[in-house]
C-alpha positions as CSV (number, residue, x, y, z in Angstrom):
1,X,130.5,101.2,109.4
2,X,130.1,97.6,110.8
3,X,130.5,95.1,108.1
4,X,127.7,92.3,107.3
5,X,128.5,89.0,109.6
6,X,129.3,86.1,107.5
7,X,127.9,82.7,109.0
8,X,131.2,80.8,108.3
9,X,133.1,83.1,110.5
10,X,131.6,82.0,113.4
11,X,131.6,78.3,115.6
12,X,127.9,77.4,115.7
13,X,125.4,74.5,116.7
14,X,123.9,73.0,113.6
15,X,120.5,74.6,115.0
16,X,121.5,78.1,115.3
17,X,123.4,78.2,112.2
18,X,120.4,77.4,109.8
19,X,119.3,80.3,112.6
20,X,121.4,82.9,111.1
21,X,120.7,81.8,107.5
22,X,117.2,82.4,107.3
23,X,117.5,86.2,109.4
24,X,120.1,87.1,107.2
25,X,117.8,86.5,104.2
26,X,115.3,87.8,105.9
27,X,117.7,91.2,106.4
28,X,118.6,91.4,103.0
29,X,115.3,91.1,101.6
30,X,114.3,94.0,103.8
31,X,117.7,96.3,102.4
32,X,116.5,95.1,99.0
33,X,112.8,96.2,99.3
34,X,114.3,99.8,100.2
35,X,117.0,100.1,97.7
36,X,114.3,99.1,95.0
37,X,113.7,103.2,95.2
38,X,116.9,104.1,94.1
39,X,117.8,101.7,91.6
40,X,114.2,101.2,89.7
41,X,113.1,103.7,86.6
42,X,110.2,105.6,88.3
43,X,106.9,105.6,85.9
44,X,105.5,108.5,84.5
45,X,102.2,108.7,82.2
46,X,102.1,111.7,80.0
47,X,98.3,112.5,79.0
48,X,97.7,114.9,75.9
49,X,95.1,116.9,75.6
50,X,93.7,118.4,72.3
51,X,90.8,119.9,70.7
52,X,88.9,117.9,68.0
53,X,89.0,121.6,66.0
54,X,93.1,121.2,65.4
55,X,94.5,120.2,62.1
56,X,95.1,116.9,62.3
57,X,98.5,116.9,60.8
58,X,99.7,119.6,62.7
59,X,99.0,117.3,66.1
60,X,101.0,114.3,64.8
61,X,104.1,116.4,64.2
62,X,103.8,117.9,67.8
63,X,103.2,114.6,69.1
64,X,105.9,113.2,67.9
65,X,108.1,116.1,69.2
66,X,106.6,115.7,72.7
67,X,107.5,111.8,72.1
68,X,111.0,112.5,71.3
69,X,111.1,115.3,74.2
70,X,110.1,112.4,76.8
71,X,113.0,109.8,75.6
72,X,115.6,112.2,77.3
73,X,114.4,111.5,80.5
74,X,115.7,108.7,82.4
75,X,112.4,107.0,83.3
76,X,110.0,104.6,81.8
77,X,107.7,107.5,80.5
78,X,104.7,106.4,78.7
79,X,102.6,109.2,76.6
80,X,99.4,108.1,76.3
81,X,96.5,108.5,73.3
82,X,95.5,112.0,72.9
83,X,92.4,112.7,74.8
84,X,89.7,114.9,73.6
85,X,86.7,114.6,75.3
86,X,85.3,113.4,78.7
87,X,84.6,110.0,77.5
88,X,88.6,109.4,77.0
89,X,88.8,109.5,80.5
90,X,87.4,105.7,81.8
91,X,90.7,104.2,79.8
92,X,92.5,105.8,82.8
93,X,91.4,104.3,85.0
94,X,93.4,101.3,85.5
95,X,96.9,103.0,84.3
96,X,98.9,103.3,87.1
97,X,102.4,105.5,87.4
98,X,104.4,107.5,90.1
99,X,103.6,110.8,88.2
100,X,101.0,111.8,85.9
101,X,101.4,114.6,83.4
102,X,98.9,116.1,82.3
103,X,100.0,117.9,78.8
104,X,98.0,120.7,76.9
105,X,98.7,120.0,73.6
106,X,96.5,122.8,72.1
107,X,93.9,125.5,72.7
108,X,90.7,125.0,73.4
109,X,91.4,121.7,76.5
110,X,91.4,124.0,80.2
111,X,88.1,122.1,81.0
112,X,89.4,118.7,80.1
113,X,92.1,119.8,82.0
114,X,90.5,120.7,84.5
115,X,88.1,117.6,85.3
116,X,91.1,115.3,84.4
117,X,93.1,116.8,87.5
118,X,90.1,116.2,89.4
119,X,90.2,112.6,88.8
120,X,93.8,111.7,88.8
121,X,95.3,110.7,91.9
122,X,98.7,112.6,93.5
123,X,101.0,113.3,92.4
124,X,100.3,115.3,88.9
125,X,101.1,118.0,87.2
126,X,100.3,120.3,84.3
127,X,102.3,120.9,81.6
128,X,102.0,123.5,78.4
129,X,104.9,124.3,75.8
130,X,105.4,127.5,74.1
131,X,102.8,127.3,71.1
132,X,99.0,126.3,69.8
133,X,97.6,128.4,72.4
134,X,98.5,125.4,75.4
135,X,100.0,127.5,77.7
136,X,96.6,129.8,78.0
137,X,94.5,126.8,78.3
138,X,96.8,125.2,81.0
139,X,96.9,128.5,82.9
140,X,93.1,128.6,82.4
141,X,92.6,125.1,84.2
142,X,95.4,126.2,86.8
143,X,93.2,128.9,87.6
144,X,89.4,127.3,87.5
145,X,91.8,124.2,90.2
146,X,92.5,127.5,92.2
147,X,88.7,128.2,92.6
148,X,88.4,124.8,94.1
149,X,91.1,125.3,96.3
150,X,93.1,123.4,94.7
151,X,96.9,124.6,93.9
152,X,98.3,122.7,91.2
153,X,101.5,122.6,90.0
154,X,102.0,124.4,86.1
155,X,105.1,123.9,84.4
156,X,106.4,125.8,80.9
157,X,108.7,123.8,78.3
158,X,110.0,124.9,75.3
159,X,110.0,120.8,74.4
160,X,113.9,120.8,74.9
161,X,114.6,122.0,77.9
162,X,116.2,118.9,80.6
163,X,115.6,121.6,83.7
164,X,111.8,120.6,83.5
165,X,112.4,117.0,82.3
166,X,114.6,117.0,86.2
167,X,112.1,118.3,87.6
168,X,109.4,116.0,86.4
169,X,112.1,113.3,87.4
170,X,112.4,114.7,91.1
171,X,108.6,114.7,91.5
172,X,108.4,111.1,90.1
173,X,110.9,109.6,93.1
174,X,108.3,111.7,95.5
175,X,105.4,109.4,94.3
176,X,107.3,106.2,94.0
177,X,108.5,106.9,98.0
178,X,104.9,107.3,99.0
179,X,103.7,104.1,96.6
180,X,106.4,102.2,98.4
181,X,105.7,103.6,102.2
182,X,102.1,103.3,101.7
183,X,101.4,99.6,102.8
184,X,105.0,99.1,104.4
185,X,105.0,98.2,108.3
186,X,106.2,100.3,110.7
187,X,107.0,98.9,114.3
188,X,106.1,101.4,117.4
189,X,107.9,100.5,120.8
190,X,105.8,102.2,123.0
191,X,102.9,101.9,126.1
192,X,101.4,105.0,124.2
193,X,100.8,106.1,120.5
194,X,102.9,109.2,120.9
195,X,103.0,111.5,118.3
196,X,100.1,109.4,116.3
197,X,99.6,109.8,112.9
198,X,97.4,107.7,110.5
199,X,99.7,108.2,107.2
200,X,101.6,105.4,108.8
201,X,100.3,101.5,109.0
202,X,101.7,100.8,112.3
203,X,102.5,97.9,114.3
204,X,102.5,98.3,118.2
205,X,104.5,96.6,120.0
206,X,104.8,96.8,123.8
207,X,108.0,97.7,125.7
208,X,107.8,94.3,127.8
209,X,108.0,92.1,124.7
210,X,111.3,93.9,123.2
211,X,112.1,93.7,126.8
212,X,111.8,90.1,127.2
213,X,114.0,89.2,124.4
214,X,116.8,91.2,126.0
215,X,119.1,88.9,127.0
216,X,118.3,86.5,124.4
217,X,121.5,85.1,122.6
218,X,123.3,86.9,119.9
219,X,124.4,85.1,117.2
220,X,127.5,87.7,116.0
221,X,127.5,89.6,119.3
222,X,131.3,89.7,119.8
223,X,132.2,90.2,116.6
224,X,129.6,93.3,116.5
225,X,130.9,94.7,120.2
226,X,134.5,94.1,118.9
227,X,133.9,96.8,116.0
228,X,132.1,99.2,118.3
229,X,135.4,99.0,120.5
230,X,137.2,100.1,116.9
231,X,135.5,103.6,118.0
232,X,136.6,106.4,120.6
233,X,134.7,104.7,123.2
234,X,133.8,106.2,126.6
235,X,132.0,104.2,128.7
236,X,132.2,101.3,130.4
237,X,132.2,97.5,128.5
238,X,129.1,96.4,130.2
239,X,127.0,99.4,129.3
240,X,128.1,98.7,126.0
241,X,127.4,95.1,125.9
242,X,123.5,96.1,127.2
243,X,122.9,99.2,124.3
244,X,124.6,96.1,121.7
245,X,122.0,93.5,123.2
246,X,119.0,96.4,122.4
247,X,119.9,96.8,119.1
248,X,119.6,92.8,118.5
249,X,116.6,92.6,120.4
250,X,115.3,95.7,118.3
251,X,116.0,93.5,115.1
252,X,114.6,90.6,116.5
253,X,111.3,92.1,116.4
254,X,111.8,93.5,113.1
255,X,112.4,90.4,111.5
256,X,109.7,88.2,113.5
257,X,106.9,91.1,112.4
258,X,108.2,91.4,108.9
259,X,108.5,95.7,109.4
260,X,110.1,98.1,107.4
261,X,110.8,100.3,109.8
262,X,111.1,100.7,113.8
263,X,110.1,103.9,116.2
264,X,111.2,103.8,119.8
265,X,110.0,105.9,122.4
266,X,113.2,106.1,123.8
267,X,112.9,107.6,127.0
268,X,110.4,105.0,128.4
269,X,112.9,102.1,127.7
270,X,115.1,104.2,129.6
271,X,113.5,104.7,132.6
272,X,112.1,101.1,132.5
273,X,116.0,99.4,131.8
274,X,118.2,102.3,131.7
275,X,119.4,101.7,128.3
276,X,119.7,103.8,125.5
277,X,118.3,103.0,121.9
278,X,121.0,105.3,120.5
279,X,123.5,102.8,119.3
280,X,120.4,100.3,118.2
281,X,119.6,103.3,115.7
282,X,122.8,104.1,114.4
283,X,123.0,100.2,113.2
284,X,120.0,99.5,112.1
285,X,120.0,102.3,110.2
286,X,123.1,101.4,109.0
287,X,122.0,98.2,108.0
288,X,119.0,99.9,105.4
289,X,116.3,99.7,108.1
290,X,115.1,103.2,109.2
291,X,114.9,103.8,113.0
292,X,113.1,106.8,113.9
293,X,113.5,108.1,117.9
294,X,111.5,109.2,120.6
295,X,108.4,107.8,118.4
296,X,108.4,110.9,116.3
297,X,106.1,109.7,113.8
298,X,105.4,112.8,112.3
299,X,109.2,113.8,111.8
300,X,109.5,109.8,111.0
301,X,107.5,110.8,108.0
302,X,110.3,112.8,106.8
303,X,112.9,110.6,108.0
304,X,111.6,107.6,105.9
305,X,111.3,109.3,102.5
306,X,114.4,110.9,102.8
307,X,116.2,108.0,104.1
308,X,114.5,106.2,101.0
309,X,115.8,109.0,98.6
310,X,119.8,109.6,99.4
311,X,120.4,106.2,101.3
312,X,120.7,108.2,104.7
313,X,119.0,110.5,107.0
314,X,119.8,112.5,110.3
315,X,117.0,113.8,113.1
316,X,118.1,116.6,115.0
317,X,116.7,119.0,117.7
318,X,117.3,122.4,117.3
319,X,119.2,123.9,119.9
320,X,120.3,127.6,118.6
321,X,121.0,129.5,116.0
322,X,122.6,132.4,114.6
323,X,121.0,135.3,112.5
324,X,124.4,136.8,112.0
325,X,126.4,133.6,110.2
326,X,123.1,132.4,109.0
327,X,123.0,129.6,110.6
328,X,121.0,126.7,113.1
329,X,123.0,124.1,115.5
330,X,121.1,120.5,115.3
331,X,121.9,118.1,118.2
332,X,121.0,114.7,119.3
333,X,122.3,111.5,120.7
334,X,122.1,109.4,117.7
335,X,123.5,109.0,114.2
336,X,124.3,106.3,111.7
337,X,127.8,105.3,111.5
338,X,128.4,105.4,107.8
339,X,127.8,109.2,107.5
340,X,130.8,109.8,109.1
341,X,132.4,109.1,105.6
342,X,135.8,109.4,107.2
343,X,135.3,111.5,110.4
344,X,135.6,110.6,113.9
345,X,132.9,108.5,115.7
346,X,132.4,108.4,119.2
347,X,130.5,106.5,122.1
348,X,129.8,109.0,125.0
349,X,127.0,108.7,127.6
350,X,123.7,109.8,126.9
351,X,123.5,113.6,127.4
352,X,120.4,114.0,129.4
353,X,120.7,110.9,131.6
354,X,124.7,110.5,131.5
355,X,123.5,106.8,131.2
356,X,124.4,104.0,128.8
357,X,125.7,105.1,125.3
358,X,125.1,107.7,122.8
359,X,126.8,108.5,119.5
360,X,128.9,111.7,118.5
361,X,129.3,111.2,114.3
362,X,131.2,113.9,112.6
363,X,129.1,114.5,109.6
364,X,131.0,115.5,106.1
365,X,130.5,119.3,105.3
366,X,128.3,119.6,102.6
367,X,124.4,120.6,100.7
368,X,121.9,119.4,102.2
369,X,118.2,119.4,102.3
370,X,116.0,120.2,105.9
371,X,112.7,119.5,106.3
372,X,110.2,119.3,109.1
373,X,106.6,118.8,109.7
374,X,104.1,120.6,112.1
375,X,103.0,118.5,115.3
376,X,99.4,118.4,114.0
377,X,101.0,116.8,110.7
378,X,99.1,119.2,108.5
379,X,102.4,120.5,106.5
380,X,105.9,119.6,105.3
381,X,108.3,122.8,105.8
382,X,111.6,122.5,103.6
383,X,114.4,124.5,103.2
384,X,118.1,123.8,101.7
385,X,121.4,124.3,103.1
386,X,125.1,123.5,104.1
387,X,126.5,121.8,106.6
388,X,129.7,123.7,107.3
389,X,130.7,122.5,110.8
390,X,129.8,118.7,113.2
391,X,131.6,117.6,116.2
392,X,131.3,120.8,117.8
393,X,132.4,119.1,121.5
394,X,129.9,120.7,123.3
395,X,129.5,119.1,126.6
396,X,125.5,120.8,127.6
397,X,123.9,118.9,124.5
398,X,123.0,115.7,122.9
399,X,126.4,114.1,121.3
400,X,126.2,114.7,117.6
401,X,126.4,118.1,117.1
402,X,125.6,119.7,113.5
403,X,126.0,123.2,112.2
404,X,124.2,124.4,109.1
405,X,124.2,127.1,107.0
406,X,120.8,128.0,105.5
407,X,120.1,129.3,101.7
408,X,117.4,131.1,103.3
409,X,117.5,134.1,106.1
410,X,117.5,131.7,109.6
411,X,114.6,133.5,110.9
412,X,112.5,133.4,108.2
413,X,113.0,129.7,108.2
414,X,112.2,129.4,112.1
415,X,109.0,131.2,111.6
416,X,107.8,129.4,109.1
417,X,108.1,125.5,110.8
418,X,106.3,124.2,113.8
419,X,107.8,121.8,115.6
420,X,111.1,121.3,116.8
421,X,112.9,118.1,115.5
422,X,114.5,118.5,111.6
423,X,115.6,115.9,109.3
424,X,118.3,116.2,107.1
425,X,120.1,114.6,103.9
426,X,122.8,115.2,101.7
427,X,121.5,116.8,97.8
428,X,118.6,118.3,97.3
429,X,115.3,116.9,97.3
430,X,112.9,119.8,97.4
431,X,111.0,118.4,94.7
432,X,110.8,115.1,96.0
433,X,109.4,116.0,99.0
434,X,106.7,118.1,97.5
435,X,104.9,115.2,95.0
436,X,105.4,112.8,98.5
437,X,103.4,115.7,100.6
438,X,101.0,116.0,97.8
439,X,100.5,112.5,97.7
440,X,100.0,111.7,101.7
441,X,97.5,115.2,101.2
442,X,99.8,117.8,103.2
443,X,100.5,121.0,102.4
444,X,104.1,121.9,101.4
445,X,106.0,125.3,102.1
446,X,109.4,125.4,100.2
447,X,111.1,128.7,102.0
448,X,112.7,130.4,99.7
């Protein structure tokens, strides 16, 4: 992975030193503004519900349980007053959090439930432990949500077990990713709005201003080509030297437009420059801004949150699979660098042009999690897996080449999605990616 560039390294003018200061905050504002997901306690606001008809001493003890239960749980959880009628519910109304919980404390609360899961905002979730008759009022609210279309999400604790407490945790991340994709700027490098979706506030740019910066002076150029040379490299210096100048005319436009992100539809730059955007991708990804290609903005969804959840994400088409070792085969000309880990990297041509430069990254074996979304955006497919081979060497497609193993039957997972590119990252964040397609209104299918 290509190291940061420090200023004093290099022999510059006065003018373009103070030039490479103030981009290199600017870059390491925007890796800060990502890694803010990681690092930060998500929120989570805990609402109990009771009925006015329950001994009054009897609900202190259990709320102090359910107090006690929360403190386990690394996040800043708040439990809220008990609520017992309608009127409760305006205090709400300013209380913000990346999950709400809403908990049945007794008997007697499914319509309070009920109308408070109308009100609340994505993602939430019900919640009922093992006595005072919640379980049967949150099963009763589950079911009057189900009459409204409306499938919520019921969980069962005995008020010690950590397996919910996780869960609640995963969920949480899902919200905070969607809080902090919601107003974030998204650059889109293309003549057309390909793949358009509206979850996305974008910023068009067109390909004859990233073009016009092209041969725009570098500050750090040699030392960045110098480390690309560090790979298997097998093409010629000068297309190297062009696909290094698109990657800092690509960040030039991030910076100047203060985005968080970039989609290029690649082939277009292609055909108008002959360039690939392939080794652009791999380091800005590297650097902690996503880069999604060919302007997928629907798989882009995916590719942000999960890039915002382990740190790093991988697009791949799928180009076969295998119903008798279980498994799919995910290609395409890009990767980042750093999830290599220790495995080979190398800079081929670009498979479907033989032009320019592509990248062939071995990717670690390992659990993953793969996830798609239908062309019409209307759903999030997930499923969970292993990658158990990369670097397959296979000359007829795109350079990096993964193999993974599903949990799941193959086929049942290829009937399920609709649409052809998957994005994958290492651990499992099923649960994650549920709240997040709750919250940007999508429906989720976890094939199991």
């Amino acid at each position: 992975m290509l190291q940061p560039i420090i200023a004093s390294e290099l022999i510059l003018s006065k003018a373009h030193k103070v030039l490479f200061i103030l981009r290199s905050m600017r870059e390491t504002a925007n890796r800060l503004a990502l890694k803010v997901v990681f690092k930060l306690k998500t929120s989570i606001l805990v609402i109990p519900l009771a009925s006015k008809l329950h001994p009054l001493e009897r609900l202190k003890a259990r709320i102090d349980e359910v107090k006690a239960y929360f403190e386990k749980m690394d996040a800043k959880v708040e439990v809220y007053e008990v609520l017992s009628s309608f009127k409760d519910f305006e205090k709400l109304e300013s209380v913000e959090a990346d999950l709400y919980v809403i908990m049945f404390l007794t008997g007697g609360t499914s319509r309070l439930g009920y109308r408070l899961y109308l009100q609340l905002p994505h993602p939430k979730v019900l919640l009922a432990h093992r006595g005072d008759n919640s379980f049967p009022s949150a099963m009763e609210a589950k079911a009057r949500l189900k009459l409204r279309g409306l499938d919520a999400e019921l969980y069962l604790t005995d008020l010690s077990s950590l397996t919910v407490l996780e869960k609640l945790k995963q969920l949480s991340l899902g919200g905070r990713i969607f809080k902090a994709l919601k107003n974030a700027k998204v650059g889109l490098v293309s003549s057309f709005e390909r793949w358009y979706t509206d979850r996305l506030k974008l910023v068009n740019v067109r390909p004859e201003e990233l073009l016009k910066i092209l041969n725009e002076k570098s500050v750090g150029f040699e030392t960045y080509l110098r480390k690309l040379k560090a790979y298997k490299v097998f093409v010629k210096e000068d297309a190297l030297a062009d696909a290094l100048k698109l990657y800092f005319a690509l960040k030039r436009i991030v910076e100047d437009k203060g985005l968080k992100a970039i989609a290029v539809n690649c082939f277009e730059i292609i055909k108008l420059k002959g360039i690939t955007p392939c080794i652009a991708f791999a380091l800005l990804n590297d650097e902690g801004i996503p880069a999604i290609c060919e302007a997928d903005l629907n798989a882009g969804l995916i590719f942000l949150a999960l890039y915002m959840l382990s740190g790093s994400a991988w697009m791949g088409n799928i180009t076969s699979y295998d119903e008798y070792e279980n498994t799919l085969t995910l290609a395409h000309c890009t990767a980042m660098f750093k999830l290599a880990e220790g495995g080979s990297v190398s800079l081929k041509t670009h498979f479907e042009t033989d032009q320019s430069v592509s990248v062939d990254v071995e990717l670690k074996q390992g659990k993953v999690t793969l996830a798609s979304t239908s062309l019409d955006g209307g759903f999030i497919a997930v499923t969970t897996g292993r990658i158990v081979a990369s670097s397959l060497g296979r000359p007829d497609l795109c350079r990096t080449q993964v193999k993974v193993k599903l949990n799941v039957p193959v086929s049942r997972y290829l009937k399920e999605i609709e649409a052809n590119h998957q994005v994958l990252a290492y651990g499992n964040f099923v649960e994650s990616l549920k709240a997040f397609s709750w919250a940007l209104n999508l429906k989720f299918k976890e094939v199991l």
